[in-house]
C-alpha positions as CSV (number, residue, x, y, z in Angstrom):
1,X,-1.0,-15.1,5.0
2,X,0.6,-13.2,1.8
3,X,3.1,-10.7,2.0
4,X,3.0,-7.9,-1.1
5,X,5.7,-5.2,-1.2
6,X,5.5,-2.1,-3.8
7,X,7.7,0.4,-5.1
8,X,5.1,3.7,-4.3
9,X,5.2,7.5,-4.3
10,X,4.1,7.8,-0.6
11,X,6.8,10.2,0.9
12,X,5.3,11.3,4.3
13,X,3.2,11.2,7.3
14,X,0.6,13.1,5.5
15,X,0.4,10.7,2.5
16,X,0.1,7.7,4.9
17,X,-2.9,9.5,6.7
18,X,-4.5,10.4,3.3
19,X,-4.1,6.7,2.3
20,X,-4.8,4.9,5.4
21,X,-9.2,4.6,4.9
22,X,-8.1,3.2,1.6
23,X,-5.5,0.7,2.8
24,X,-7.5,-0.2,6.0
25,X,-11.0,-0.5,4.0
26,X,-9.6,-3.3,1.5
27,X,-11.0,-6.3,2.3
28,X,-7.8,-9.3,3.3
29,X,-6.0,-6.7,4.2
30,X,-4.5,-7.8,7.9
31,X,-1.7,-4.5,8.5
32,X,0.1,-2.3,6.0
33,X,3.4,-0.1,6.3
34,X,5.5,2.1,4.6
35,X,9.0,2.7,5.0
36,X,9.1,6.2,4.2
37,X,13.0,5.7,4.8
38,X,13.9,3.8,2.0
39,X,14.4,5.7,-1.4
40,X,12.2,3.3,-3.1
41,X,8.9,4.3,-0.5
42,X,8.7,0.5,0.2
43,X,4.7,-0.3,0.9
44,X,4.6,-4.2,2.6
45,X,0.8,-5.5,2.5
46,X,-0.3,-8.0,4.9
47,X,-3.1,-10.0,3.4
48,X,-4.7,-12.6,4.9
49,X,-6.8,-13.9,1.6
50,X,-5.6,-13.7,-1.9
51,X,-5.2,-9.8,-2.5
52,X,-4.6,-9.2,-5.9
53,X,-1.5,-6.2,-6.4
54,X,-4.1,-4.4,-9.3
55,X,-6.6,-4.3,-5.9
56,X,-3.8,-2.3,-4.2
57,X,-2.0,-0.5,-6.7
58,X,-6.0,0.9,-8.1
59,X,-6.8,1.9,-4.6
60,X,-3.5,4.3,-4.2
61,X,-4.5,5.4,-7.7
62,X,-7.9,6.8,-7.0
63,X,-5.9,8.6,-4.0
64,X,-3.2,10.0,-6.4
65,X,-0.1,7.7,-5.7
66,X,1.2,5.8,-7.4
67,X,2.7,1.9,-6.8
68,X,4.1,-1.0,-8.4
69,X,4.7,-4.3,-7.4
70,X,7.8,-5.7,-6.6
């Protein structure tokens, strides 16, 4: 298992519905979460192969939000 965490621009319920299929359609990907709490919009990945962060961060992309790796 591999933990990834990213700094995104996920603020809400609504943006974590609109990017759930994404998140749940990646392949490795075990369970996601976002802590919509902390300033930073904290995103923790899950991964039960080797996900690569450009996988992740591309995938929010083509959904509008943005992430980093951190």
């Amino acid at each position: 298992m591999e933990t990834l965490k990213f700094k995104t621009t996920i603020k809400c319920g609504g943006c974590i519905a609109s990017v759930t299929p994404v998140l749940n359609h990646l392949e490795g990907i075990e369970k996601w979460e976002v802590d919509t709490i902390n300033p930073d919009k904290i995103l923790t990945v899950t991964a039960s192969t080797a996900l690569k962060p450009d996988t992740v961060i591309t995938a929010l992309a083509a959904k509008g939000y943005r992430a980093e790796a951190i």
